[in-house]
Backbone as JSON Lines, residues from 0, in Angstrom:
{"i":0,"aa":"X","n":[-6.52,51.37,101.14],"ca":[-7.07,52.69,101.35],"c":[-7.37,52.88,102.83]}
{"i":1,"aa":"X","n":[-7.56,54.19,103.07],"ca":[-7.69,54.53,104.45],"c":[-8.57,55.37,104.57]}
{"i":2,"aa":"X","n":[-9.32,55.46,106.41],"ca":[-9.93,56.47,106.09],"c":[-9.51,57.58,106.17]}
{"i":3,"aa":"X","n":[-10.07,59.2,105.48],"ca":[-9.39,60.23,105.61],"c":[-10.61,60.98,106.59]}
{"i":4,"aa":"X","n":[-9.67,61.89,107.34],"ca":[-10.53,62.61,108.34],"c":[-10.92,63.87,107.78]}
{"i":5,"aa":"X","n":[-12.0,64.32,108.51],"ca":[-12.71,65.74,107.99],"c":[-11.68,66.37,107.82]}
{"i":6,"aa":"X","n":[-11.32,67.04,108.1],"ca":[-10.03,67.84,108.24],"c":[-9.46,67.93,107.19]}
{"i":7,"aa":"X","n":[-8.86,66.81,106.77],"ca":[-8.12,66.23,105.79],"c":[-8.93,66.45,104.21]}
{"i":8,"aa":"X","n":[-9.96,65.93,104.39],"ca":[-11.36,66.63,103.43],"c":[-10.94,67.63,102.94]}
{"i":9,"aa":"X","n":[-12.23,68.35,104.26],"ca":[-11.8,69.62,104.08],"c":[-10.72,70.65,103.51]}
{"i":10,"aa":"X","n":[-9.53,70.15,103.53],"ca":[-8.15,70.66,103.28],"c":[-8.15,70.61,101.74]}
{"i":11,"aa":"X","n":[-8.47,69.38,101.25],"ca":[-8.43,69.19,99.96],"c":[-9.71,69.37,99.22]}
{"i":12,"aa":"X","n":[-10.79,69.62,99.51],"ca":[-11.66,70.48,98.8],"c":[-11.23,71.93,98.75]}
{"i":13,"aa":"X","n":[-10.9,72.41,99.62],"ca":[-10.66,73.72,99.79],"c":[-9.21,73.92,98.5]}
{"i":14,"aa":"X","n":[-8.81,72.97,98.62],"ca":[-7.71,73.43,97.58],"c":[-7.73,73.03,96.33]}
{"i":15,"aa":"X","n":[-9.32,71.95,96.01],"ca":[-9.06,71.77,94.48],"c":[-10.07,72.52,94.01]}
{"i":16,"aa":"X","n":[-11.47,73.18,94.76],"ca":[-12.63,73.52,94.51],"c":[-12.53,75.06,95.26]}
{"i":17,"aa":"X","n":[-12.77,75.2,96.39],"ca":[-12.91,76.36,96.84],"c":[-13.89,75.88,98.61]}
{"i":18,"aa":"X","n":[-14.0,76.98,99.24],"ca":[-15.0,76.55,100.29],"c":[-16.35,76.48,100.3]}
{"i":19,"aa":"X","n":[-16.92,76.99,99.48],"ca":[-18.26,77.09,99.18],"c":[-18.88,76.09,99.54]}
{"i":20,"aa":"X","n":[-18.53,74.73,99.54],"ca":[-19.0,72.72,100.05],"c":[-18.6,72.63,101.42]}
{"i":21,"aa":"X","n":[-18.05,73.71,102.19],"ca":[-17.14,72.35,103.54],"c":[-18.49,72.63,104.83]}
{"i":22,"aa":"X","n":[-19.49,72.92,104.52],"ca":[-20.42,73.16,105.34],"c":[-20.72,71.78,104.71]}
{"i":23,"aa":"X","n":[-20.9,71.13,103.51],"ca":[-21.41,69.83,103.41],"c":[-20.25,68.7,103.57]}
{"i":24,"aa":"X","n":[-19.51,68.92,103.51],"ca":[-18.34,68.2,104.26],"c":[-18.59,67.83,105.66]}
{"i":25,"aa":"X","n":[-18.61,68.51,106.47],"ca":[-19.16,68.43,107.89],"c":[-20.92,67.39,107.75]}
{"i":26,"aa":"X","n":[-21.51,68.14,106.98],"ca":[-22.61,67.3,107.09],"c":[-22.3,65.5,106.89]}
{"i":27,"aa":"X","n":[-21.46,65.54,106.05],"ca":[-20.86,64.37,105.96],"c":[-20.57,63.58,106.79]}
{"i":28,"aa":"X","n":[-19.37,64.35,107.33],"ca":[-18.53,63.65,108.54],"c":[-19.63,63.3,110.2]}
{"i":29,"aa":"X","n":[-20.27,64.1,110.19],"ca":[-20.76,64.88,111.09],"c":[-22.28,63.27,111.28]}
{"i":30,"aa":"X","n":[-22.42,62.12,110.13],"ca":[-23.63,61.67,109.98],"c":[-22.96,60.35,109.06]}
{"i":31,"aa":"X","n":[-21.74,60.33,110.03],"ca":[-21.11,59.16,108.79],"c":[-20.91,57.99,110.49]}
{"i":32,"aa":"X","n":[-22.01,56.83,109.54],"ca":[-22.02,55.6,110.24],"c":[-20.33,55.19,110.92]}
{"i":33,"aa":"X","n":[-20.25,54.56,112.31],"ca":[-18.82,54.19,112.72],"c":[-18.72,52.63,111.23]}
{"i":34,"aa":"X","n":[-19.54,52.19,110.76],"ca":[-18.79,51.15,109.71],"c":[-18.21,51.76,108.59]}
{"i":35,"aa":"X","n":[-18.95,52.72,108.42],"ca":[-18.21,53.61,107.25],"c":[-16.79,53.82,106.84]}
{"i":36,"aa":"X","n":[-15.93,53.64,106.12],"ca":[-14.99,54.69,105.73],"c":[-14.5,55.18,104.43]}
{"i":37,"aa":"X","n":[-14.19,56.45,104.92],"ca":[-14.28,57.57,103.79],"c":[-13.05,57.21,103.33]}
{"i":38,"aa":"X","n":[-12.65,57.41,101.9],"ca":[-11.95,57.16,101.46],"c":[-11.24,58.46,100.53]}
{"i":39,"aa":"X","n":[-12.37,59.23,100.09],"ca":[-12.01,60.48,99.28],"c":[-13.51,61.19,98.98]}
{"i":40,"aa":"X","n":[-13.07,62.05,98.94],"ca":[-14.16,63.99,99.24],"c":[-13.76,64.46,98.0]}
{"i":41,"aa":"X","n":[-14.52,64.59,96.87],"ca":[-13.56,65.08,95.66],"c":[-15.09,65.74,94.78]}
{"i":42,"aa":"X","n":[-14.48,66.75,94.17],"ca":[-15.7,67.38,93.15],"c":[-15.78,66.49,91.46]}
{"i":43,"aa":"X","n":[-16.58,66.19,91.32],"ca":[-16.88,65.31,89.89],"c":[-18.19,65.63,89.26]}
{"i":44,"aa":"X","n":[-18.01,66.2,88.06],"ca":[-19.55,66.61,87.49],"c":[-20.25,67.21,87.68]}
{"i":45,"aa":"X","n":[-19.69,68.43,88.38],"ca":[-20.49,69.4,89.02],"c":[-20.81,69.2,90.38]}
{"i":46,"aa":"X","n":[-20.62,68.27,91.38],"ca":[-20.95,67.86,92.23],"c":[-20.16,67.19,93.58]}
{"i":47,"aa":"X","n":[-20.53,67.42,94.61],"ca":[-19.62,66.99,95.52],"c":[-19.98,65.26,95.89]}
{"i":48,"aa":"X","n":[-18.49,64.25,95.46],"ca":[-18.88,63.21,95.77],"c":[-17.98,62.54,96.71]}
{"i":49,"aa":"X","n":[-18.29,60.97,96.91],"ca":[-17.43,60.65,98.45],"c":[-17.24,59.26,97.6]}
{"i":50,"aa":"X","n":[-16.46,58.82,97.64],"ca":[-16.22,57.2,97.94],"c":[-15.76,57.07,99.28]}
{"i":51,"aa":"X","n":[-16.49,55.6,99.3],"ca":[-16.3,54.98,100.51],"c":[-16.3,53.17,100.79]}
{"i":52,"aa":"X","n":[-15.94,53.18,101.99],"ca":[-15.61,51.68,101.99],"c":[-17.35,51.22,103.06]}
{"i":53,"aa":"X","n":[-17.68,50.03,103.1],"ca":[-18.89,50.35,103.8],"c":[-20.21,49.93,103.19]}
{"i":54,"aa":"X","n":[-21.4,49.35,103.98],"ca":[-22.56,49.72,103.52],"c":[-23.42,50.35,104.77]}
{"i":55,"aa":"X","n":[-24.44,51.47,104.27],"ca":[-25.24,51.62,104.86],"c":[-26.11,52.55,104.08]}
{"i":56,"aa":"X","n":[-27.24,51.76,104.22],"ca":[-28.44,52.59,103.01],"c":[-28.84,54.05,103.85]}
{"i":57,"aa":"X","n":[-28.71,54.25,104.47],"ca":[-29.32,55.66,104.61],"c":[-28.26,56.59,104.81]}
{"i":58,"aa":"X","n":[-27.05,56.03,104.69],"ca":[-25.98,57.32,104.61],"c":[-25.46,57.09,102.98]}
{"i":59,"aa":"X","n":[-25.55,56.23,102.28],"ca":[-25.88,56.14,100.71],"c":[-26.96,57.4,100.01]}
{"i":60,"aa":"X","n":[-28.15,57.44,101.34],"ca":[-29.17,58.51,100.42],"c":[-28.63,60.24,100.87]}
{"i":61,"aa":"X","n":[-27.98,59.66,102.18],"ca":[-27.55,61.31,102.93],"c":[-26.57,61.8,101.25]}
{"i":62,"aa":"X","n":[-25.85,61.01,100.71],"ca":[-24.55,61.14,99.96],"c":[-24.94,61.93,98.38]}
{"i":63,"aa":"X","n":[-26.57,60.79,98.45],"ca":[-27.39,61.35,96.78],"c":[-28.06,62.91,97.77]}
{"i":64,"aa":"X","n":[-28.16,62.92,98.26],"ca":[-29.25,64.43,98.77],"c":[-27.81,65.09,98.58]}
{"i":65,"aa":"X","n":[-26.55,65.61,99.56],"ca":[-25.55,66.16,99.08],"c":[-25.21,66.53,98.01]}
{"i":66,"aa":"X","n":[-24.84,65.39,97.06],"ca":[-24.72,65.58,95.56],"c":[-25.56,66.67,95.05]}
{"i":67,"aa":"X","n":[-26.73,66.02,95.43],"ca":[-27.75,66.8,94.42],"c":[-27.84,68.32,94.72]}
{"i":68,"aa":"X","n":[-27.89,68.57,95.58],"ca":[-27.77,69.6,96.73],"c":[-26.37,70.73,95.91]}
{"i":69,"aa":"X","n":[-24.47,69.59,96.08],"ca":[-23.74,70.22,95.53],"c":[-23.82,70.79,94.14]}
{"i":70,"aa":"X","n":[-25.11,70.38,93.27],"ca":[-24.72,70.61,91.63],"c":[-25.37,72.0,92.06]}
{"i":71,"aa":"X","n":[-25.93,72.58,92.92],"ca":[-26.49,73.91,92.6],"c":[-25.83,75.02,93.37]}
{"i":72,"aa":"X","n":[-24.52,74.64,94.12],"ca":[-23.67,75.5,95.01],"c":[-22.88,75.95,94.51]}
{"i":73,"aa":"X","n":[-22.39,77.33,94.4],"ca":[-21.2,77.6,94.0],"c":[-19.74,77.1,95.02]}
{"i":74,"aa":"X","n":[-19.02,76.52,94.25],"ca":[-17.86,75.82,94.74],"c":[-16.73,76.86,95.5]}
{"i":75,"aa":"X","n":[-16.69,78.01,94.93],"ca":[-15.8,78.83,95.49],"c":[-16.43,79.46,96.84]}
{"i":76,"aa":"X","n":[-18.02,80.15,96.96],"ca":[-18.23,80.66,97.5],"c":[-19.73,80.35,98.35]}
{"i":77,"aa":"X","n":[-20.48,79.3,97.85],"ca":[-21.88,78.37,98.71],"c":[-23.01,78.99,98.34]}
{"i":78,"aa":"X","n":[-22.69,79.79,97.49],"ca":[-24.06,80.46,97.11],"c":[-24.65,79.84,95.72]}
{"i":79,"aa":"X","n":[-26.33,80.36,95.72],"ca":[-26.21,79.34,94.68],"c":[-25.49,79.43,93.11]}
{"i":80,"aa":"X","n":[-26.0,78.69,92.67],"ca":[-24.94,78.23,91.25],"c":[-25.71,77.96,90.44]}
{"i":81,"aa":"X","n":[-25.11,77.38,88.92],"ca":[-25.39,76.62,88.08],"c":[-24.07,75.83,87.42]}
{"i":82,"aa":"X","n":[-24.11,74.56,86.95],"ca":[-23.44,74.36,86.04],"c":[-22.74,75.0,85.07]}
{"i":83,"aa":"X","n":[-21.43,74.58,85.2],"ca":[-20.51,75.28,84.03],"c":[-19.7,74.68,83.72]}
{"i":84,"aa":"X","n":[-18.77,75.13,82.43],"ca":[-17.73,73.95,82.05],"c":[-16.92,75.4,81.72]}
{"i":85,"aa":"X","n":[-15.3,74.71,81.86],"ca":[-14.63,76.24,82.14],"c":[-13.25,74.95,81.5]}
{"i":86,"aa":"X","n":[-12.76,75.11,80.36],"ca":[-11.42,74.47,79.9],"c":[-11.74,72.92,80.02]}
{"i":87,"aa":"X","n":[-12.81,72.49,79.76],"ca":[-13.7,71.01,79.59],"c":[-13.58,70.44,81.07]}
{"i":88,"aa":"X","n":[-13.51,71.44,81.58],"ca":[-14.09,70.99,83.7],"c":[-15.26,71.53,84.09]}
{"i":89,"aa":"X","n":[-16.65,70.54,84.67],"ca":[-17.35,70.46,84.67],"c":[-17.57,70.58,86.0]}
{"i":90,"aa":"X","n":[-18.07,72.17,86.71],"ca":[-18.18,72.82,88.33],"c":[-19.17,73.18,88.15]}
{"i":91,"aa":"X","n":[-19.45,73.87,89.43],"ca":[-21.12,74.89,89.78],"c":[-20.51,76.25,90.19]}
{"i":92,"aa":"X","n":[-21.01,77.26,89.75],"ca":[-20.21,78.32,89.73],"c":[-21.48,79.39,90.06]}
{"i":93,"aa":"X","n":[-21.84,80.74,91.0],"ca":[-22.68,81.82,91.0],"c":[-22.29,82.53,89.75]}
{"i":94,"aa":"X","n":[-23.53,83.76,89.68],"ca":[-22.98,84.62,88.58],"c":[-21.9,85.08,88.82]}
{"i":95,"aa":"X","n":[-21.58,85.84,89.78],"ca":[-20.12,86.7,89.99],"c":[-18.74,86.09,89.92]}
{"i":96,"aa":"X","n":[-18.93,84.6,90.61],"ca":[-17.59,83.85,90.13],"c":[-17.84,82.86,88.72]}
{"i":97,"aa":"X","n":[-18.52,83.32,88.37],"ca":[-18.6,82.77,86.41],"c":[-18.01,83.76,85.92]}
{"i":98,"aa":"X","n":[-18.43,84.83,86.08],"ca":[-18.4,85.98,85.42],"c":[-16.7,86.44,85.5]}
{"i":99,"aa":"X","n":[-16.32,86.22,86.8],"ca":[-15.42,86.61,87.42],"c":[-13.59,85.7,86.56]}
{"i":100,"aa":"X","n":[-14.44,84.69,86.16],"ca":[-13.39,83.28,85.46],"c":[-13.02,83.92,84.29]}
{"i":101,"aa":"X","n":[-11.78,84.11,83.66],"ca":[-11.56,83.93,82.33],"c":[-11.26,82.81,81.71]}
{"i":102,"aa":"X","n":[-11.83,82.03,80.42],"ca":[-11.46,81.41,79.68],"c":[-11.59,81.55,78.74]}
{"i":103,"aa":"X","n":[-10.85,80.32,77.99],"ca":[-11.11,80.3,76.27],"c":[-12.61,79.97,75.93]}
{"i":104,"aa":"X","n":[-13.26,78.88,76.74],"ca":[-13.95,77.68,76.43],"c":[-14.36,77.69,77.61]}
{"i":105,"aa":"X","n":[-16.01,78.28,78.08],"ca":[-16.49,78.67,79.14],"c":[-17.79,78.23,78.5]}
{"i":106,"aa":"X","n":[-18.78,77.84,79.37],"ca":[-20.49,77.7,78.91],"c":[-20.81,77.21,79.9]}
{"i":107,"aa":"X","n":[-22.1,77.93,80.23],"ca":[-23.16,77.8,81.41],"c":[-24.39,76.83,80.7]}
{"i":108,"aa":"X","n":[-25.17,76.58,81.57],"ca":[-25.86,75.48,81.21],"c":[-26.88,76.35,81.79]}
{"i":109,"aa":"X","n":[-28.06,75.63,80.69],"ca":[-29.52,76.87,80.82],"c":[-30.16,76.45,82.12]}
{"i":110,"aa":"X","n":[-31.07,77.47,82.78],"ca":[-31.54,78.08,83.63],"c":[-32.71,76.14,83.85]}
């Protein structure tokens, strides 16, 4: 594995999720130890996560604050969100781009 550069991130959030995260992308890159390397930027469970190669405990907690941070962003657009499952995929979505989704098999998760 290698590392991948912001950029590169960026590129691929933007194309599996939307932009709504690449302001935390940057926070990422932007606070990522030189032992570090990134390996992949990917949305899972509602949430923006990173694998990486590396230790360092306080860019481990930068990674849980992010996360936690991503479950309440809308993915398309950075505003806030909630949980949703849309065709058994599990994102953070605002009202207008929930609303905005058609599916078969759509459910928001309570307030």
């Amino acid at each position: 594995m290698s590392d991948i550069t912001k950029e590169a991130a960026k590129e691929w959030i933007t194309k599996t999720c939307g932009e709504g995260r690449l302001n935390l992308v940057d926070i990422i890159y932007d606070n990522k130890p030189e032992n570090i390397e990134i390996t992949m930027v990917f949305n899972k469970w509602a949430g923006l996560k990173v694998d990486f190669i590396g230790k360092d405990v306080i860019f481990e907690e930068l990674l849980e604050t992010i996360y936690s941070i991503s479950e309440k962003m809308c993915t398309i657009c950075g505003k806030s969100g909630r949980r949703v499952v849309i065709g058994g995929v599990e994102t953070t979505l605002c009202d207008q781009h929930y609303n905005s989704i058609e599916g078969k098999e759509k459910y928001r998760a309570e307030k």
